[in-house]
N, C-alpha and C positions, 0 to 999 in steps of 0.2 A: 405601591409595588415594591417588593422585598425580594430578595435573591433567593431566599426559600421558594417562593411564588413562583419565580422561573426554574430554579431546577426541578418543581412539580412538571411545571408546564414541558420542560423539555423530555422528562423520562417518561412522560405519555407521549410525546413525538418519537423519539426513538425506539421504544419497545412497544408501540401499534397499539396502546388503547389504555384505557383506567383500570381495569383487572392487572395486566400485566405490570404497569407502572407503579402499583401500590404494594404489590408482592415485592416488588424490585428495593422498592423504597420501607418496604418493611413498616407499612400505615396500612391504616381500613381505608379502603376502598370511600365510603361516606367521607370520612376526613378529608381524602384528595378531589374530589369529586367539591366538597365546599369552599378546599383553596382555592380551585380555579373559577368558579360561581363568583367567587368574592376579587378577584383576578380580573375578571372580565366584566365586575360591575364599576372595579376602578378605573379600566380604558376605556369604557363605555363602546365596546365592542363584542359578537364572540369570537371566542379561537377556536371552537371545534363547532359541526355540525353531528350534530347527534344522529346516526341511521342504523337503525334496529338497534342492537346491543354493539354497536362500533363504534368509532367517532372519523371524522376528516378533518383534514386541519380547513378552515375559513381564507379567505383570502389575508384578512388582518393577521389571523393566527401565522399564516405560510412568510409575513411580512416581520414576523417577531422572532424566528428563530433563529436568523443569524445575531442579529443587536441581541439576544438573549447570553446566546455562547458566548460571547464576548465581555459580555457584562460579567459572567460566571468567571470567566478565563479572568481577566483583568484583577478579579477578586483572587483570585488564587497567585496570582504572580504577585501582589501585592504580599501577601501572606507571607510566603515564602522569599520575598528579597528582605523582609521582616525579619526571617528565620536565617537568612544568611546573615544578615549586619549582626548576628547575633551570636554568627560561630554554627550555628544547626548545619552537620553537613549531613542531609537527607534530603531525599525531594522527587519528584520524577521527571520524568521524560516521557512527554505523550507523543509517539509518533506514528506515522502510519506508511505500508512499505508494499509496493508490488512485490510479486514473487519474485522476479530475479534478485532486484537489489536487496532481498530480502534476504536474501543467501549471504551474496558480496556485492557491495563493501560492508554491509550490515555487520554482520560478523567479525569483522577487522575492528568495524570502528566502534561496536562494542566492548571488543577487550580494552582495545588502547580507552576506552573511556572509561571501563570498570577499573584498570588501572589505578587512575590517580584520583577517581570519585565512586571510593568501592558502598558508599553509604546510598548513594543514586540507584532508586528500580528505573528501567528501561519497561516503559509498557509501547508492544508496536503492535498496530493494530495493519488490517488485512484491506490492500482495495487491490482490483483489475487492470482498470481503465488508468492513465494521467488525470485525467477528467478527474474521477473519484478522487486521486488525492491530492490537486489543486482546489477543489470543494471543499474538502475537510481541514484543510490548512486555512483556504482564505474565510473560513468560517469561523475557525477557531475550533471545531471540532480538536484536532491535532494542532500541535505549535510548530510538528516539521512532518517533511514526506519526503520518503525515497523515491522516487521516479526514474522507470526509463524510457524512453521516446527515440524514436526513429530519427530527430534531426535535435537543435538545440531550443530549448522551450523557455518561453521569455510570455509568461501569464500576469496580465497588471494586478497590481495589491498583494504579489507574493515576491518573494527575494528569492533567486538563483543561487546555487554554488554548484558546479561542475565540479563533476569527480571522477571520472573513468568511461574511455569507451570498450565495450565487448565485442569479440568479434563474435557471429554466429557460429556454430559449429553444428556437424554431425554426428550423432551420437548413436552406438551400437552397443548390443552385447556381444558378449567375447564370440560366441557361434554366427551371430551374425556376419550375412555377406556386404561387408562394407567396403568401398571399394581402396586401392591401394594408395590411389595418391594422394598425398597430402600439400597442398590444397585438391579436394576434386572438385571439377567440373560443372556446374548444375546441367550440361547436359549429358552427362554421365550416371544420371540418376535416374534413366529409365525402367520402369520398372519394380523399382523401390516401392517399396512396403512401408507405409509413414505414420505416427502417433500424433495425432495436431491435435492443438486449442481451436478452441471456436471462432469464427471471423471476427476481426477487429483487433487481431493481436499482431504486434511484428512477428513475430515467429510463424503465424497464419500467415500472414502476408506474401512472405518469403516463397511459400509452397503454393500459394497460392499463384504468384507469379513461375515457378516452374510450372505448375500444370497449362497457365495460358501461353506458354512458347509452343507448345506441344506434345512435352513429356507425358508417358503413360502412364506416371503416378500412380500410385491406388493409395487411397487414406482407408486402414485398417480400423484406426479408434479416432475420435473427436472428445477430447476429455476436458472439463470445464475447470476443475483442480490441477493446478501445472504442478504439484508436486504426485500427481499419482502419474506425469510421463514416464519419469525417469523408472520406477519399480517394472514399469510394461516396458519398455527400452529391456529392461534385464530380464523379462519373463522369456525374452523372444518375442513379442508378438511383432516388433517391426524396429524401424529406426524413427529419430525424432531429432529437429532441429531447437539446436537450446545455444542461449549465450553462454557465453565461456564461463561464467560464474558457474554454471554449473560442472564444468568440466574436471575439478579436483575431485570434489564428490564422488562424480561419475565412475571416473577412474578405480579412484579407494575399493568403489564396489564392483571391480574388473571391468567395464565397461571401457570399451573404445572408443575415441573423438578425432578427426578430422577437420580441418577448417573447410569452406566451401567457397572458390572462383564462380564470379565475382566475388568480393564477400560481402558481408553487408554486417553494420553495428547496431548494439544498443546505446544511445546517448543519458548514461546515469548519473543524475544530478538531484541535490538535498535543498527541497524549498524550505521556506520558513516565513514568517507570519511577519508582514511588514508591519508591526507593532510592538509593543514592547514584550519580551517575554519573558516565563522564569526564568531563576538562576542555573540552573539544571538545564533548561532548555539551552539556551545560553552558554554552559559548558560543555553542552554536547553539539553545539555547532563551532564552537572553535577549538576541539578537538578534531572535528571534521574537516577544517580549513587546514589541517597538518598532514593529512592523509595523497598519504603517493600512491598512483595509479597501479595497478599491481597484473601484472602478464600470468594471467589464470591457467594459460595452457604450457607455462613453463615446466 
């Protein structure tokens, strides 16, 4: 077994089948299709089950992808603390970022880190859920993740660093009727015309606990992309609760923000791979360990 052998194996696991994986990998399809034959005659297992012109991963297969990433990852930090003792200041940063902290602190703690390591790409890659980016860190997928969570998130075989809490706010366009106080009410939000995310998100949560007090609510959109809120927020079609990260933005493109009695946070916090990681990876978590919390609706 050779690390060509798994990076085959894993670019058929993430881009869903042998056609795709060999286009990806820039091979015939025959060639990928004999690594992994020869692959799986070395474990004496298979990794896929073959149905129609598809494949699934096997149970052995489902059991090799994480010791895979890791193998893969392991190789590449190796590489690259090579290329640092060496003076190479290049490298990357594989991370992965919900959308708020995708905004801020992202943003912040990408300059202060292009800064002093302008030779460093920043690759940040996209999840929903904490879920998805505790998975992809403790995999190795990604060497860090932005997260935010309703309380403080403490996942075994991933390392913490707290960085900022958000307070939720209300968000309008300029003609919108929103109301005047700042903090308002949530039960002064009868009525209101609302843009939400899909269930399982804080910001769902939030509206969803106004509607179970009794408020007449009406959810106008349910948008599965949290960056197409904010443009519907300015079209008019209603208001929409977002964390304060987004609330500069908002602003810049006229839009009005409010905080909301009670109020309720996002808990934004930078995991990272309780193993060794690149040098890059590495300089952008203790550039992060410098970062002050920063009052977004200042």
């Amino acid at each position: 077994m050779d690390a060509r052998q798994l990076e085959y194996f894993l670019a058929i696991v993430d881009h869903d089948g042998f056609g795709r994986a060999a286009r990806k990998l820039h091979l015939a399809q025959p060639s990928l299709s004999q690594a992994i034959a020869g692959l799986e005659r070395e474990l004496g297992v298979p990794l896929f089950h073959r149905i129609g012109r598809g494949v699934v991963l096997s149970d052995a297969g489902a059991e090799l992808v994480a010791p895979a990433r890791q193998v893969l990852r392991d190789l590449r930090t190796a590489q690259a603390t090579m290329d640092s003792v060496k003076g190479i200041q290049r490298g990357r940063v594989e991370l992965v970022t919900m959308p708020s902290p995708g905004i801020e602190p992202l943003g912040a703690l990408t300059r202060m880190f292009a800064r002093h390591h302008p030779g460093i790409t920043l690759s940040a890659e996209a999840a929903f859920t904490p879920d998805e980016v505790v998975a992809k860190v403790r995999q190795g997928a990604c060497e860090l993740g932005l997260v935010g969570t309703s309380g403080p998130l403490r996942p075994p075989g991933v390392d913490v660093l707290p960085l900022e809490d958000q307070v939720f706010v209300l968000v309008g366009s300029p003609e919108a009727d929103l109301p005047d106080e700042d903090p308002v009410p949530r039960t002064a939000l009868g009525g209101t015309r609302l843009i939400v995310s899909p269930p399982g998100s804080q910001m769902r949560q939030i509206v969803d606990d106004i509607l179970a007090s009794g408020s007449d609510l009406q959810i106008v959109a349910e948008v599965a992309h949290r960056t197409s809120i904010l443009p519907l927020v300015l079209q008019g079609v209603g208001l929409a609760v977002l964390p304060a990260a987004w609330a500069p933005l908002a602003r810049r493109a006229g839009a009005r923000t409010v905080r909301i009695d009670p109020p309720a946070y996002l808990h934004v916090a930078l995991l990272s791979r309780a193993a060794p990681m690149t040098p890059a990876a590495s300089a952008f978590l203790a550039t992060a360990r410098t970062y002050t919390p920063v009052d977004h609706l200042a």
